[in-house]
Structure formats: structure tokens, C-alpha cells
MDAnalysis code that builds the backbone (N, CA, C; Angstrom):
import MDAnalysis as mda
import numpy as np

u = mda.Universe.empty(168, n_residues=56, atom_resindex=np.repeat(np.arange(56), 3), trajectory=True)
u.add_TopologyAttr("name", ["N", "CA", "C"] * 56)
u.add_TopologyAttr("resid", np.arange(1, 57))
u.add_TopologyAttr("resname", ["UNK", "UNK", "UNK", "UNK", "UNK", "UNK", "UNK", "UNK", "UNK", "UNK", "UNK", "UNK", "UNK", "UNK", "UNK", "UNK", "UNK", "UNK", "UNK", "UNK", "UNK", "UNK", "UNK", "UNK", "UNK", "UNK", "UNK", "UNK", "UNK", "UNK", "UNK", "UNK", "UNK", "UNK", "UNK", "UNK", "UNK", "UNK", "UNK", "UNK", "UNK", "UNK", "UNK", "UNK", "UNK", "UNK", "UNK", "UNK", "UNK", "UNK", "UNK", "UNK", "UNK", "UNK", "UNK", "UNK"])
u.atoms.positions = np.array([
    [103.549, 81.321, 160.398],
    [104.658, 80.871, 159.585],
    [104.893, 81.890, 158.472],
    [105.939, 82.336, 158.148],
    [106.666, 82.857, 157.339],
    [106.302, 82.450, 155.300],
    [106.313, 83.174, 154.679],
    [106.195, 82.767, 153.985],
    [106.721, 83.899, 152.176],
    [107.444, 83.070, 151.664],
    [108.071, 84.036, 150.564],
    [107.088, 83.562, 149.057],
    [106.395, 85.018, 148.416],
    [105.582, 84.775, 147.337],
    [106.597, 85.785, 146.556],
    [107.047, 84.791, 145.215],
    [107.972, 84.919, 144.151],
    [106.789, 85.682, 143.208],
    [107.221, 86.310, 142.435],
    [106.329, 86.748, 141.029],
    [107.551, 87.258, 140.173],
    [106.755, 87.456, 138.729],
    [107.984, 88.013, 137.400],
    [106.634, 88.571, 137.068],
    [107.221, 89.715, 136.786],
    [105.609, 90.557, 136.104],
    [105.069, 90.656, 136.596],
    [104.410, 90.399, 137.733],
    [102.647, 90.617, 138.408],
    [102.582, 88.936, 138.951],
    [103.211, 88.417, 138.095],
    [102.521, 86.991, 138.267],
    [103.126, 86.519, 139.298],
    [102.487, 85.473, 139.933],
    [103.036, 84.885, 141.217],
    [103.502, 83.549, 140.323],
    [104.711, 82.949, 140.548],
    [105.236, 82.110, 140.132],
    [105.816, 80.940, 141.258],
    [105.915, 81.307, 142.485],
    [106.163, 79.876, 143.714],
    [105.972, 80.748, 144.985],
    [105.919, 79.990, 146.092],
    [104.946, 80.173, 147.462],
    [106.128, 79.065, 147.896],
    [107.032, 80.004, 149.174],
    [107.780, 79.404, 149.435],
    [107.680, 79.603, 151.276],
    [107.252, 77.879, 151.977],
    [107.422, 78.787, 153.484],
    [108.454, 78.588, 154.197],
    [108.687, 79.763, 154.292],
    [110.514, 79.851, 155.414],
    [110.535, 78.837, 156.447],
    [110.587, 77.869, 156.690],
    [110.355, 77.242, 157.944],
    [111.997, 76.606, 158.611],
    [112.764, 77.122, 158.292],
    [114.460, 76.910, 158.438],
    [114.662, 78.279, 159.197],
    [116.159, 78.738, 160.029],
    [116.310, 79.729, 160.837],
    [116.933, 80.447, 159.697],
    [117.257, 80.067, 158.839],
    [118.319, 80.859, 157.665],
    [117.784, 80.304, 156.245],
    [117.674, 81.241, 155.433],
    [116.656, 80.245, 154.031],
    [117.969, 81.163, 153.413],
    [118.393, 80.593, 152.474],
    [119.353, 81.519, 151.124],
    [118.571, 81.510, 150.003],
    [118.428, 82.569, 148.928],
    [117.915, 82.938, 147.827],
    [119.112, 82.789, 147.044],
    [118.710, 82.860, 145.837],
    [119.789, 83.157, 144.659],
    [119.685, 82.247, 143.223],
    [120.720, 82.363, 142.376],
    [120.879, 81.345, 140.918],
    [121.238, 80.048, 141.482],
    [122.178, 80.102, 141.964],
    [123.174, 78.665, 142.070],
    [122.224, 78.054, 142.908],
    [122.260, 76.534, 142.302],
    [121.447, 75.595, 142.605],
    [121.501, 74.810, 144.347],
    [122.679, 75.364, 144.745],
    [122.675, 74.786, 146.581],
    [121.973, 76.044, 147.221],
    [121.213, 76.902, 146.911],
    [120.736, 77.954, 147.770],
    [119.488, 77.024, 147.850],
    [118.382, 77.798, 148.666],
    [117.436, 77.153, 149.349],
    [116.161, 77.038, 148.334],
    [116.052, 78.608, 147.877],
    [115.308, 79.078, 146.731],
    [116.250, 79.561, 145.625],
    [116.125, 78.592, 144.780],
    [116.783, 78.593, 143.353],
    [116.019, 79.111, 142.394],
    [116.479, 80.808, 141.997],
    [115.484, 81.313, 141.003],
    [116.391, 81.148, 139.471],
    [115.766, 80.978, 138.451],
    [116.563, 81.030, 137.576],
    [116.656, 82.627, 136.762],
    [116.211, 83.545, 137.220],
    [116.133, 85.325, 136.800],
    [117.768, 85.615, 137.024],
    [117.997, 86.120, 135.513],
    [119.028, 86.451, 135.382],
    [119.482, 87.898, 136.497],
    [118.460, 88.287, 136.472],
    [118.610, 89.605, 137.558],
    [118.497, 89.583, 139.296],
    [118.901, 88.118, 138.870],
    [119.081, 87.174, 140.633],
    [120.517, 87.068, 140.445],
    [121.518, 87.668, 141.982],
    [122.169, 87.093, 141.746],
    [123.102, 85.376, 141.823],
    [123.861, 85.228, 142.307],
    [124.051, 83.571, 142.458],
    [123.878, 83.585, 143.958],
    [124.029, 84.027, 144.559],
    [123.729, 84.406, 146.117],
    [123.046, 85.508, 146.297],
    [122.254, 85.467, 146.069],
    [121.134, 86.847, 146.210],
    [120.902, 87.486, 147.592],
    [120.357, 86.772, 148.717],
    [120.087, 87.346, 149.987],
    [119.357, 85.624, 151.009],
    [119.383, 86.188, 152.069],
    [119.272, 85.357, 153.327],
    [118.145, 85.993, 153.749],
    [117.026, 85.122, 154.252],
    [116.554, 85.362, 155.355],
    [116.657, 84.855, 156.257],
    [116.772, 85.406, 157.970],
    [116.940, 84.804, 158.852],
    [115.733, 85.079, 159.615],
    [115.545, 83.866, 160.610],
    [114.311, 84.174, 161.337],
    [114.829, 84.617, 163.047],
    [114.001, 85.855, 163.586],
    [114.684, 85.853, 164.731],
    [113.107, 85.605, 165.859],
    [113.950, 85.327, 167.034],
    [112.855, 84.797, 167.891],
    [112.745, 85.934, 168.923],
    [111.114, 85.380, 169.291],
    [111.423, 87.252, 170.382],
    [111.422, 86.596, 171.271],
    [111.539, 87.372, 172.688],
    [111.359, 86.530, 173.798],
    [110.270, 86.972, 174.337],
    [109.432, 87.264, 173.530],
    [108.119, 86.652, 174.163],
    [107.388, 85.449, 174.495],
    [106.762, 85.440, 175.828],
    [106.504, 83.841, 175.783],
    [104.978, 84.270, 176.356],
    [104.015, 83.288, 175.690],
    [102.875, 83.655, 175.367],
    [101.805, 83.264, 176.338],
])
């Protein structure tokens, strides 16, 4: 599983796991991960998850 570790400074501040095909980052409060860093923007970035076709 996927997993997004936030920090400001060094510090780790939230542990977020992607478990959606599309997660949105950003300010504005309907994104998935809502940072409040002014140097976020209101829609910051997407991750998407892609699948391989490997089958195991």
C-alpha cells in the first residue's frame, strides 16, 4: 500500500495511505489531503494509482 509522509521542516507532521485510484492534494478543503501551507497550492497535485498487469 501506498503511502504519503507530509513533513514542514524535517518534521513529519501526517501519514497519509493512498488507498483511492486518484487522491488530490492541496489548500481547499474538498481535496483529499488538506494541507494548510501557504506554499500549497489550492489544488496542488493528484496522485493516481496505476495497475500493472501483472498477475502474480
Amino acid at each position: 500500500m501506498a503511502e504519503l509522509v507530509v513533513s514542514s521542516d524535517g518534521v513529519e507532521t501526517q501519514h497519509v495511505h493512498l488507498m483511492k485510484d486518484r487522491t488530490t492534494l492541496g489548500r481547499r478543503h474538498h481535496n483529499d489531503v488538506a494541507l494548510s501551507d501557504l506554499s500549497v497550492s489550492g489544488m496542488h497535485c493528484v496522485f493516481e494509482r496505476e495497475r500493472s498487469g501483472l498477475s502474480g
